[in-house]
N, C-alpha and C positions, 0 to 999 in steps of 0.2 A: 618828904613824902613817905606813906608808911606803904608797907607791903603790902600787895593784895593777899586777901583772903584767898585760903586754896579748899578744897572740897577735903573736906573731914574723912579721915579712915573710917569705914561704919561695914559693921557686919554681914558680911554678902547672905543672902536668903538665896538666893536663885542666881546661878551667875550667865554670863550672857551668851556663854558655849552653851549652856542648858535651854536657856531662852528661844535662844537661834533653832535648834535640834527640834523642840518641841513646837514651833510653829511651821518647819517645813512638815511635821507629822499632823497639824492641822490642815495644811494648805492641799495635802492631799487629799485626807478626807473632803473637804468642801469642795474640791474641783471634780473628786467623783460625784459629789451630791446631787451640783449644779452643771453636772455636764450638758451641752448643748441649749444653757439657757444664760442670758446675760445677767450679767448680778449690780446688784450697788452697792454699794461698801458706804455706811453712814458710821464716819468718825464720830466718838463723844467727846469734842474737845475738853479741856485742854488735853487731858491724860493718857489718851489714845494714840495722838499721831505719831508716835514711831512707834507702836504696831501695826497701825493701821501700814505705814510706809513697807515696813517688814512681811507682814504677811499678803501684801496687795501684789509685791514684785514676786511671791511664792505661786501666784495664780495664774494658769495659762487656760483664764474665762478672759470672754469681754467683759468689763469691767466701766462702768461708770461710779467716780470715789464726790461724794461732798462730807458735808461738815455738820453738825446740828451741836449745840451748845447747850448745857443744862445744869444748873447748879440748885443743891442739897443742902451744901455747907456753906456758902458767900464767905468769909473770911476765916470761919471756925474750921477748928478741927475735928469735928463732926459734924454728922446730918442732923439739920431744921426740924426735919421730917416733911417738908413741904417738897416740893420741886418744881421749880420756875424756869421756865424757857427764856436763855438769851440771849440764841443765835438760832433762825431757822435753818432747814434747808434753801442750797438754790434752784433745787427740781420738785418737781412735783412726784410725790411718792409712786402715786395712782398707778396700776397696772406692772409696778414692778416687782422683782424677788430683791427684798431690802434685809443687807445684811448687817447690823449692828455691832459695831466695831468698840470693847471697851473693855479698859485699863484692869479696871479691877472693881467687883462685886459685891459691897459690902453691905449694906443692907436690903440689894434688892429694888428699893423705892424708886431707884432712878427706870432701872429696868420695865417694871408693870408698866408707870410712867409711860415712856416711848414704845413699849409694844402695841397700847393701846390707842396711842394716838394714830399707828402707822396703819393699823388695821381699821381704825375708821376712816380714815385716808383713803384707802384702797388700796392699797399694798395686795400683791399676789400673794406675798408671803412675808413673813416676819419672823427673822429668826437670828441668835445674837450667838457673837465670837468676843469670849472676855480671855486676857488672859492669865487672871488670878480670880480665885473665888474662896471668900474667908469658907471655913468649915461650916456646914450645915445651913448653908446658904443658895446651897443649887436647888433642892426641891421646893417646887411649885412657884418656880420662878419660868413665867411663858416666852418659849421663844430661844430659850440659854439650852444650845445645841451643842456649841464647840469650847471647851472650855483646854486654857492652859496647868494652869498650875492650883491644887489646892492648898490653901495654907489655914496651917494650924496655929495660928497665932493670931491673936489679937495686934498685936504689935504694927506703931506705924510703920508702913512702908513707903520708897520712894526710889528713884531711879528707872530709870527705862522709859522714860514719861512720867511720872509718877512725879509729886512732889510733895513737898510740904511748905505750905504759904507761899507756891511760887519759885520755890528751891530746890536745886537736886533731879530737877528733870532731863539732866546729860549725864547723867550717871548711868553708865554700861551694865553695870549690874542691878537686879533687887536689891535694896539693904533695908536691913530695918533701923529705925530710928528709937533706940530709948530711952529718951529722955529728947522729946521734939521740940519743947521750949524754950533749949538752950539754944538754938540757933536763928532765937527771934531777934537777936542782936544783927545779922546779917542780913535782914530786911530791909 
């Protein structure tokens, strides 16, 4: 029998003492925001859930957490340009402060996306917690209030949630990935 594959050495971008630091310094800001009012935390599966877990246990709001699922890229490693729902929620938005919980920023598309669905919904409020956003990708993006980290690279990234083809998403740190098609053999 041959050895398992082990998680490749890959170059930390963000490591997860920094990680950790910069989302109790969000968790604050949001909990003065939302003070005295109940919030919802809407994960963007896959690439969110351990932030969403991380920064949800940072929160001393009531807190109602689901799920909503959306993909850009189906198998690629970039965006369609299109955005397809496919996973709802399992609440009804209507009448609450819905706060958008997501991985990382990169061209935005996803974000207008769900702002706008949430707001015809009837959402009280629509307003998104990412915690990476590529460079010059925050402006006149609606609803991107709480942001973590901005990154200056094009470069894939993955870890913390993050993946590539499904890879790499227990990795404690950012890393970037350069050369991301060498690891389609571990597929």
């Amino acid at each position: 029998m041959s050895e398992p594959a082990s998680i490749p050495d890959l170059p930390v971008l963000i490591s997860s003492a920094a990680v950790a630091a910069r989302i109790n310094e969000m968790a604050q800001t949001i909990a003065a925001d939302y003070a005295g009012k109940a919030l919802t935390l809407v994960g963007i599966l896959k690439g969110a859930f351990v932030f969403l877990a991380d920064l949800s246990r940072r929160l001393p709001l009531p807190l109602w957490i689901d799920f909503i699922e959306v993909s850009s890229y189906g198998a690629a490693a970039s965006s369609s340009g299109a955005v397809k729902l496919v996973r709802d929620l399992s609440h009804d938005p209507a009448g609450r402060h819905i706060l958008l919980v997501e991985d990382i920023v990169d061209t935005g598309l996803t974000m207008h996306y769900l702002y706008d669905m949430f707001r015809a919904r009837g959402a009280l409020s629509v307003e998104a917690a990412a915690l990476l956003v590529r460079s010059g990708k925050r402006s006149g993006l609606p609803g991107l209030r709480y942001t973590g980290f901005e990154l200056d690279t094009e470069a894939f990234v993955a870890g913390y949630g993050m993946d590539y083809s499904g890879l790499f998403r227990n990795i404690p740190d950012v890393v970037r990935l350069d050369e991301p098609s060498r690891f389609d053999s571990l597929r």
